[in-house]
Backbone bond lengths (Angstrom), bond angles and torsions (degrees), N, CA, C in turn:
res aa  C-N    CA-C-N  psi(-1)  N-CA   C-N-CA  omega(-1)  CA-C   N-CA-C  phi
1 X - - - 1.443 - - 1.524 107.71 -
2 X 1.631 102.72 118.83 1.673 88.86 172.64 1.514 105.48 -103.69
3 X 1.474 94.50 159.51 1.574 105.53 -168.10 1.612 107.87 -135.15
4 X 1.005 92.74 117.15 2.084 105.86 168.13 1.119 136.00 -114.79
5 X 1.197 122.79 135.52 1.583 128.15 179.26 1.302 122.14 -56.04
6 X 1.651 129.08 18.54 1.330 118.84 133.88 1.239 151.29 -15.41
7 X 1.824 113.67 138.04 0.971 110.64 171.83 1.324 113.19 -92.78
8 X 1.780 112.16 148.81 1.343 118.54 -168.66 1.519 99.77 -78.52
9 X 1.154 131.56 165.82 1.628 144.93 -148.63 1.554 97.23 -135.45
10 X 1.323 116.73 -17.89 1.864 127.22 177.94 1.401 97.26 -67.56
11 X 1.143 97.34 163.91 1.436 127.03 173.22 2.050 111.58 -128.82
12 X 1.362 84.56 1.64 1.937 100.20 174.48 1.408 100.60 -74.94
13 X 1.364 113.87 178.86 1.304 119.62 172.03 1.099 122.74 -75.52
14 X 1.455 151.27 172.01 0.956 132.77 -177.77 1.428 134.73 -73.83
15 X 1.526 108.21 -17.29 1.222 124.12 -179.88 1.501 106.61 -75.43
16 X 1.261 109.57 -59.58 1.683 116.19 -176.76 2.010 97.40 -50.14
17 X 1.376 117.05 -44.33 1.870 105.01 -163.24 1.146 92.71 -68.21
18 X 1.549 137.76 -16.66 2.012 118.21 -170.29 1.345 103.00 -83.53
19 X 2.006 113.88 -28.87 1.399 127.63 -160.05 1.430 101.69 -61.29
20 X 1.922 113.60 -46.18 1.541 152.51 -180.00 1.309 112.04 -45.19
21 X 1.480 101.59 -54.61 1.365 122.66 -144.64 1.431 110.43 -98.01
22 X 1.381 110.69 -19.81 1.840 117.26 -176.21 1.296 94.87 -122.47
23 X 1.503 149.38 146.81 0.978 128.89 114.51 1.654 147.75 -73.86
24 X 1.325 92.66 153.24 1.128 81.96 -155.52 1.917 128.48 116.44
25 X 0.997 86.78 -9.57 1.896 91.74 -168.76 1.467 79.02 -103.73
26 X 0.910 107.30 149.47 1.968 130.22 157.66 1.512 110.22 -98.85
27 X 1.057 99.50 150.43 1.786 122.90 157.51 1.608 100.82 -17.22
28 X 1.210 109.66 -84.11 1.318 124.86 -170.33 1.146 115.68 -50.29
29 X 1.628 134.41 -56.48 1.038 146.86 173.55 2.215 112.56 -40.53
30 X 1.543 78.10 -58.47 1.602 88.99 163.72 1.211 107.76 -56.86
31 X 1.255 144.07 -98.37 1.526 153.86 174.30 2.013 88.82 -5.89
32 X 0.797 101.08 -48.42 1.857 84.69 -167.36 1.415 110.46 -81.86
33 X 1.420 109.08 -12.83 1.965 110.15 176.85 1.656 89.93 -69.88
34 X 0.665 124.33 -42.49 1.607 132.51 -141.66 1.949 94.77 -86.18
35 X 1.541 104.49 -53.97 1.758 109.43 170.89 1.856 114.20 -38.99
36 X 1.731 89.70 -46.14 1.580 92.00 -154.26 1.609 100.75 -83.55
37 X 1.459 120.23 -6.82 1.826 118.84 -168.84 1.826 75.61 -96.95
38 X 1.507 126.23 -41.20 1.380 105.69 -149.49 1.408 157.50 86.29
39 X 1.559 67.83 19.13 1.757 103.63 163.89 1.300 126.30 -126.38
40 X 1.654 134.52 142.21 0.770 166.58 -68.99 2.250 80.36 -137.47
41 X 1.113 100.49 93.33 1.455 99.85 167.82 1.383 119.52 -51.64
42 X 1.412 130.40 -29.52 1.361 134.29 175.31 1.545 122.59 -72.05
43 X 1.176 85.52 -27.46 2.172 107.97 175.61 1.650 98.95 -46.73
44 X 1.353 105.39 136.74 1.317 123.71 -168.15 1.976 102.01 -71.12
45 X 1.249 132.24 146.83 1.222 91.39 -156.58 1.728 102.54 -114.28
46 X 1.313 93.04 12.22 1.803 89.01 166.86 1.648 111.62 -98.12
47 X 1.123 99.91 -17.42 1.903 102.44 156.04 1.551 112.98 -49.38
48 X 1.133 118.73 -1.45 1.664 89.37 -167.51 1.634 128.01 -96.10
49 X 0.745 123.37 123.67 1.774 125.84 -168.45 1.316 94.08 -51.13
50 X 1.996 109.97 175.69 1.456 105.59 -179.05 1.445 116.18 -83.88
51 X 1.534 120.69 -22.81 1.118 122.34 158.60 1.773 121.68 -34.94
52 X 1.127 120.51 -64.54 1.126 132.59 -170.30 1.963 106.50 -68.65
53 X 1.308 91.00 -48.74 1.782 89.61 166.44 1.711 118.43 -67.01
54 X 0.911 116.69 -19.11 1.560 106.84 163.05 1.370 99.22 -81.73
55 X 1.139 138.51 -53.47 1.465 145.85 179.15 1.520 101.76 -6.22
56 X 1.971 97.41 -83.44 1.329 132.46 178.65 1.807 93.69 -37.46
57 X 1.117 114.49 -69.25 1.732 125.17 -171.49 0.993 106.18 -21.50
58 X 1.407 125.06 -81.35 1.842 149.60 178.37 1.620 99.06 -39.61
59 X 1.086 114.66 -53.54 1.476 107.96 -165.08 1.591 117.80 -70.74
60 X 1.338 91.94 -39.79 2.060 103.97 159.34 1.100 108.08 -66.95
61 X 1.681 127.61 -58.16 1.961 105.43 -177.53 1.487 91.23 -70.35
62 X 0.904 147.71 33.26 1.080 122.05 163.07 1.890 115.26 -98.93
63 X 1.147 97.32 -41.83 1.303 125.79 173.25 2.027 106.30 -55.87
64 X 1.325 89.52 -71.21 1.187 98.17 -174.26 1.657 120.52 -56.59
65 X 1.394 97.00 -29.05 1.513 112.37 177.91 2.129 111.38 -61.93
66 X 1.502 82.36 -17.32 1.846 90.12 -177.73 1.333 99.81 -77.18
67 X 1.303 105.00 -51.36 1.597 106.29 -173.92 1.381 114.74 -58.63
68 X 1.499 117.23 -29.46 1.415 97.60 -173.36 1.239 114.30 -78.63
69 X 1.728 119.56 -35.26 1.230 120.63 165.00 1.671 130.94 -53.29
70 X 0.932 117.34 -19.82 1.138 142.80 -171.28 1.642 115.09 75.69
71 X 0.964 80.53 47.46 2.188 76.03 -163.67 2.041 90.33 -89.78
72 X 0.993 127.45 99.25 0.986 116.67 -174.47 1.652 122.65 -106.11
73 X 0.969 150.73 -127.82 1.838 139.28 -179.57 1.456 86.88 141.50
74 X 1.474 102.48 70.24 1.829 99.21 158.84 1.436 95.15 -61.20
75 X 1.689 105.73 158.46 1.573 134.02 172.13 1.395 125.47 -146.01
76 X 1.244 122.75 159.89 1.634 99.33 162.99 1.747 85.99 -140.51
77 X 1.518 94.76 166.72 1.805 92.03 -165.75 1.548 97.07 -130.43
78 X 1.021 93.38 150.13 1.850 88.06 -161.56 1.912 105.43 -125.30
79 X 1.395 110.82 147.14 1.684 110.26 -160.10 1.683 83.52 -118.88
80 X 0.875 112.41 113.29 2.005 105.92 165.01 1.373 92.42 58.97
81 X 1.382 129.55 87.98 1.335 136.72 -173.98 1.800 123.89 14.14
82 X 1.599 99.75 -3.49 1.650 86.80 160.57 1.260 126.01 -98.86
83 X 1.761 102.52 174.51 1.551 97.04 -178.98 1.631 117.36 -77.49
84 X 1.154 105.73 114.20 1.746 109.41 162.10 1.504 133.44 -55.92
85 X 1.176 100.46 -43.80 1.506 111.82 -153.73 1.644 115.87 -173.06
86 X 0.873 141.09 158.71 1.329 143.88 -170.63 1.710 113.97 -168.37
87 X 1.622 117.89 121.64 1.385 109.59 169.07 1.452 94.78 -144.45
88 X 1.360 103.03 160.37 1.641 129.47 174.59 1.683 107.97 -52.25
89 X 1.220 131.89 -40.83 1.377 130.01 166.36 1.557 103.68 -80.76
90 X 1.633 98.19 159.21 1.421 103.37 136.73 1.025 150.76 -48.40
91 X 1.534 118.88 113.94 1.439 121.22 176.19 1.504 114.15 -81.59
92 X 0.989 129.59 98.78 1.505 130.46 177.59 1.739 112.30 -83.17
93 X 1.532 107.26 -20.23 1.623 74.53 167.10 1.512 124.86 -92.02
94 X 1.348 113.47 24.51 1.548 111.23 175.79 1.677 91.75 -103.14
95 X 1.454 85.97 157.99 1.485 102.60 -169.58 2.182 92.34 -91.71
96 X 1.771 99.61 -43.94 1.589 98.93 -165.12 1.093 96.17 -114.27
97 X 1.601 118.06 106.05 1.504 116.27 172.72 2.168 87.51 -131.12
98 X 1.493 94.24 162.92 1.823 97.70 173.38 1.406 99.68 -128.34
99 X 1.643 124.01 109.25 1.513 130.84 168.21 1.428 90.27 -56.37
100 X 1.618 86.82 143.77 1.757 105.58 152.34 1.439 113.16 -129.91
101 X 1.286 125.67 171.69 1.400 129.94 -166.16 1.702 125.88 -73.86
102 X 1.617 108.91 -37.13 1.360 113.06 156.68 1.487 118.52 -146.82
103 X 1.282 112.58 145.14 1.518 112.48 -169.42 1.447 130.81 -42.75
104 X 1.676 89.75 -33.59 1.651 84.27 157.37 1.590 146.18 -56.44
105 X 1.680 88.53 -33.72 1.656 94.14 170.58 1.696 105.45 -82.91
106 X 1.069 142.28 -7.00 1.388 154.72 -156.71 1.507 75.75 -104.00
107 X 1.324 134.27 -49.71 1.862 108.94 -167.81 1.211 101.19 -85.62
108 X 1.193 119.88 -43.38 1.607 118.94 -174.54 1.685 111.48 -30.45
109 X 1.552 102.27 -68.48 1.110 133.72 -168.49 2.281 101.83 -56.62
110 X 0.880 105.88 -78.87 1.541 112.61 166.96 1.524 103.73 -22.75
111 X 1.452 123.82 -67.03 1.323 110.09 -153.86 1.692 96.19 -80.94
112 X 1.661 111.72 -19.80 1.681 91.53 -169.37 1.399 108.59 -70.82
113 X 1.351 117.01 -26.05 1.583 134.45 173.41 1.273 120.47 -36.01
114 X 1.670 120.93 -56.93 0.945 163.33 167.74 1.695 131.15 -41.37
115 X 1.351 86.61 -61.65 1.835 119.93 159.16 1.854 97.24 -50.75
116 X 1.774 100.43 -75.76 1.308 110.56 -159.53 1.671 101.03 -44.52
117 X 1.354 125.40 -68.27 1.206 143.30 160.47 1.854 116.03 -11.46
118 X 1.104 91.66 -60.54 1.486 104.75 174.72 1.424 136.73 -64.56
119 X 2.368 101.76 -33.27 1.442 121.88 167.65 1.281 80.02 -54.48
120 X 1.826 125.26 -84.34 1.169 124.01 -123.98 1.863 117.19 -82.81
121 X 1.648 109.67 32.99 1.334 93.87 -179.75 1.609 65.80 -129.88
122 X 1.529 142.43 -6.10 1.528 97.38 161.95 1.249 132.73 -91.33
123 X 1.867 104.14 -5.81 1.232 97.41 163.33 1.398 134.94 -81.52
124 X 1.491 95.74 -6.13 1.539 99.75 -174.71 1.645 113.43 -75.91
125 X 1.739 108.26 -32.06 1.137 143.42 164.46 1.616 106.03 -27.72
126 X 1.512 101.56 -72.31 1.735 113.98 -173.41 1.579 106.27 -77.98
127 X 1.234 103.59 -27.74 2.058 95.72 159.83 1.808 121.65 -49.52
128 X 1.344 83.57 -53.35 1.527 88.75 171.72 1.511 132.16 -47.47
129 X 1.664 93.73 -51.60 1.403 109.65 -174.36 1.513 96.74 -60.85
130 X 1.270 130.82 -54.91 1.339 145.84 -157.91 1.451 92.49 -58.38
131 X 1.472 120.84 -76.19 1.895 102.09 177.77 1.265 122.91 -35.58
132 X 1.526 126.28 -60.54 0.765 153.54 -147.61 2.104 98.62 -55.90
133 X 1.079 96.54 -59.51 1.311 134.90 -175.38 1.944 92.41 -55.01
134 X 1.125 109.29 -42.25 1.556 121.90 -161.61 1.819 103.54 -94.73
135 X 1.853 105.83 -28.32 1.343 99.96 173.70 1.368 111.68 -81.08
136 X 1.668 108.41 -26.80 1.874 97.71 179.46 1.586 114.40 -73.17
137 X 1.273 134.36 -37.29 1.357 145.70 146.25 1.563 101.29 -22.87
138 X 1.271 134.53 -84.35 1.485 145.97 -158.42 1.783 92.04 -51.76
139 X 1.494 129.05 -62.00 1.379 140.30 -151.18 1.713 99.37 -67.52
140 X 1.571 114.25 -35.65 1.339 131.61 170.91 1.392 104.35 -45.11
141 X 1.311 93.06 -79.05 1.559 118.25 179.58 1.999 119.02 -29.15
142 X 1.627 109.28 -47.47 1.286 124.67 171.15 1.503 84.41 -45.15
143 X 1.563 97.52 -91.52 1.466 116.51 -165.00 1.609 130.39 -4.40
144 X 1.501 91.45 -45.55 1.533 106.49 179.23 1.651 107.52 -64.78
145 X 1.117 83.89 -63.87 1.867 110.33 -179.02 1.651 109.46 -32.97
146 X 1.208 112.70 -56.98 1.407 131.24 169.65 1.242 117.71 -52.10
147 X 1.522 115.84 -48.76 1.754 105.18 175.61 1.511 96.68 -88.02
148 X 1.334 146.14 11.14 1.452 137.06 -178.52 1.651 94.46 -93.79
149 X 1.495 93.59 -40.43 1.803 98.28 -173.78 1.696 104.99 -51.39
150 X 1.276 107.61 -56.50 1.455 114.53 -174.50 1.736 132.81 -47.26
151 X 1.570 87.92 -33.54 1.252 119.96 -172.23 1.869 105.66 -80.54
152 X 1.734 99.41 -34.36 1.220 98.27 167.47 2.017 125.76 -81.53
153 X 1.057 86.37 -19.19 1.801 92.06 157.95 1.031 152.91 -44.12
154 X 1.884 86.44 -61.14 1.596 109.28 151.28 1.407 114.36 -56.30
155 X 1.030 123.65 -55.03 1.728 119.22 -162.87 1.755 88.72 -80.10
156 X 1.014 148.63 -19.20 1.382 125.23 164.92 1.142 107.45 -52.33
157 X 1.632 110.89 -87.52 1.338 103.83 -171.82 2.131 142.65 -52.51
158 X 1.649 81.15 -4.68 1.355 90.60 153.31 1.445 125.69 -67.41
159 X 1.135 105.11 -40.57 1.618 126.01 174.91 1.432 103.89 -50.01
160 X 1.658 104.51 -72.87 1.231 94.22 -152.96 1.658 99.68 -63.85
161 X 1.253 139.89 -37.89 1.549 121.91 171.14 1.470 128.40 -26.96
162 X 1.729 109.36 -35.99 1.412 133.00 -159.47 1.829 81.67 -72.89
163 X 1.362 97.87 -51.38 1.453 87.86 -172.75 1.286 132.86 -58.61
164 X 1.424 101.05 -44.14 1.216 98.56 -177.13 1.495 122.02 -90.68
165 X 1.268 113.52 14.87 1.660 132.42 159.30 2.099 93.69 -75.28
166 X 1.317 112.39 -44.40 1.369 105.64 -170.97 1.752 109.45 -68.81
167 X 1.332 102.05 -42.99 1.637 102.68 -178.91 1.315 106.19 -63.37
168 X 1.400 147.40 -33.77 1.303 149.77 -170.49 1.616 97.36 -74.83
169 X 1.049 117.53 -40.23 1.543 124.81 -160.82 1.880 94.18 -76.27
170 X 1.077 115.78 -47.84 1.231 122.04 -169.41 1.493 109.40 -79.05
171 X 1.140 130.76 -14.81 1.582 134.27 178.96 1.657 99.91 -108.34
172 X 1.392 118.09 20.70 1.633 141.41 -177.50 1.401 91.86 24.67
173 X 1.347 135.39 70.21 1.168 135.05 133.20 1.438 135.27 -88.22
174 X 1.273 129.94 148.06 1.596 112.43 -152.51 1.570 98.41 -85.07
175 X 1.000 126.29 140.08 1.220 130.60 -172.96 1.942 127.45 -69.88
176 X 1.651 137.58 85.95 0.809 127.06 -158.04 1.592 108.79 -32.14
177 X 1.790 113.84 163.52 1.712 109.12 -153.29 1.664 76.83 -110.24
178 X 1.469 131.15 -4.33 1.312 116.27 179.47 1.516 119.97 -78.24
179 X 1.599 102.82 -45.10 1.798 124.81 149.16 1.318 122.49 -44.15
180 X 1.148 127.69 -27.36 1.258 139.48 -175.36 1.257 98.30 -84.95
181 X 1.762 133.64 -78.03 1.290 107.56 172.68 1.331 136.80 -57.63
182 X 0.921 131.56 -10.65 1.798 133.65 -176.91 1.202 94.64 -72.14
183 X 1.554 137.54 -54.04 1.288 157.25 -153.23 1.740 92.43 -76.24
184 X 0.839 125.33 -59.96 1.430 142.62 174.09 1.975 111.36 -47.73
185 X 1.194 95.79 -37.27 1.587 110.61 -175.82 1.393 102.21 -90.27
186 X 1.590 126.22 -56.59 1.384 119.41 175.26 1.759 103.54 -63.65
187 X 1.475 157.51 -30.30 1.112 134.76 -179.09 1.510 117.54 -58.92
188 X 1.671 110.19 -29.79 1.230 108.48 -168.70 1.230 128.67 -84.55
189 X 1.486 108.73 -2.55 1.577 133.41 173.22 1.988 101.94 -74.04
């Protein structure tokens, strides 16, 4: 890969014209040329004075200069104990990254992370659904219960009228005619 102290011709940010502009560079990789010169990855990147474009320069041969040597420092960098991101150099603008010894164990490790991470938010996912699913069922369930309750109220106290139309009847007393219709009005419900 040859590399020159050019100015970029984009009007993208600076991160996206190295992403553009090299293949081969990642997001991240970009994002860390830009940490280690100390300029502003969002900076438009044909704005940049020559100061700042040598800046950018040094920090890419610098980078690139690892790769050719092979001096490498796989990592993976982790956001709220998961894995974020992972490259064969050092990432210096993460504060929590864990080197491993060769990139292979650095991928191994990342994607099993990842996986694990990934089982356990879909199962946690279908846990959810599964209550969730079981609290609208249950709230139904009240619902019913509640207008059955009501429903059983009415027909109690229908009852107990029935009854006490029977106890009056049985102690042959004539039955008040005001009791008589109410009693008469609640049967027909």
């Amino acid at each position: 890969m040859n590399v020159s102290a050019h100015r970029f011709l984009y009007a993208l940010s600076l991160s996206k014209a190295l992403c553009q502009t090299y293949t081969g560079i990642s997001t991240c990789i970009a994002e860390e040329v830009c940490f280690r010169s100390g300029i502003d990855s969002n900076k438009p990147a044909n704005c940049l004075s020559d100061e700042e474009s040598r800046l950018i320069y040094n920090a890419f041969d610098g980078i690139i200069s690892d790769v050719k040597n092979k001096t490498y420092s796989p990592n993976i960098v982790y956001d709220n104990g998961n894995p974020s991101d992972f490259a064969a150099v050092q990432l210096t603008m993460y504060d929590n990254s864990t080197p491993y010894d060769s990139i292979s164990r650095c991928l191994i490790a990342y994607y099993h992370e990842k996986e694990v991470r990934t089982r356990i938010h879909q199962k946690s996912t279908d846990i959810r659904r599964i209550v969730t699913t079981h609290l609208e069922r249950s709230y139904k369930k009240l619902d019913i219960q509640e207008k059955q309750l009501k429903d059983t109220e009415n027909v109690t106290s229908t009852a107990y009228m029935a009854s006490l139309l029977i106890l009056m009847a049985m102690e042959l007393k004539p039955v008040p005619s005001s009791l008589m219709r109410s009693t008469t009005i609640l049967m027909r419900r």
